[in-house]
C-alpha positions, 0 to 999 in steps of 0.5 A: 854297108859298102856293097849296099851302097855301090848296089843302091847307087848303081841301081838309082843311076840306071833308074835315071836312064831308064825313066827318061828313055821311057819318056823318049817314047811316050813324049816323042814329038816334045823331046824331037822338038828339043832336039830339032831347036838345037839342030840335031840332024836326025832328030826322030832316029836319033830319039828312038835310039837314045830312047832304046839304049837309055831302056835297055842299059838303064834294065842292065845296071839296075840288074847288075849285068855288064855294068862296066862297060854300060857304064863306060857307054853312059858316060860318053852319052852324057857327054854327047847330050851335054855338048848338044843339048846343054850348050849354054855358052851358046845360048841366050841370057835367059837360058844360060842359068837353067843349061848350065845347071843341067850341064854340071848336074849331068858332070856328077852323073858322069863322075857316079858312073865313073865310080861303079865302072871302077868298082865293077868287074869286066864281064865278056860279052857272051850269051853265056850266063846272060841271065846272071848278074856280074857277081855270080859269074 
């Protein structure tokens, strides 16, 4: 149960990446608006890259390849985004409720990442066996 359980978790919180990286693409000009009201200075790459780096690392911890240090990589995005995007101690009294939640909700999305970086082992980077999940290697 605990092996289905790591695999389940980790295969939801890439899908939480995933999804959203597709919506980085499909709704481009909705979500460079959010970025450009809070003064991200190159909005439009910046969209492109968080959209492509949410894909492709959303595919690998679904896939169960490089886990560990997408993981890691997840984790310093979080913290980017929420320092960014979900500054509520800056913001005006009729937003502060809805950032703050979104702030504390990203903190236990760090903390489900924190935990299948700790389970996960470090797997080199390598064309090698790209193909094979972390576990068959």
């Amino acid at each position: 149960m605990d092996k289905f359980s790591i695999t389940l978790g980790r295969f939801l919180l890439g899908l939480y990446f995933f999804v959203p990286g597709l919506r980085k693409f499909t709704e481009s000009e909705k979500m460079e608006a959010y970025m450009q009201s809070h003064d991200i200075a190159f909005a439009p790459k910046f969209l492109w890259f968080a959209g492509a780096v949410s894909v492709i690392g959303g595919i690998l911890l679904m896939s169960g390849r490089h886990v560990k240090i997408v993981a890691y990589g997840f984790v310093v995005y979080v913290l980017l985004v929420n320092f960014m995007l979900h500054n509520f101690w800056s913001m005006s009294d009729d937003m502060v409720a809805r950032e703050m939640q979104n702030f504390v909700k990203n903190l236990g999305i760090m903390a489900g990442l924190l935990v299948v970086a700790g389970y996960a082992s470090l797997r080199r980077l390598s064309l090698d066996g790209w193909w094979k999940s972390d576990k068959s290697l």
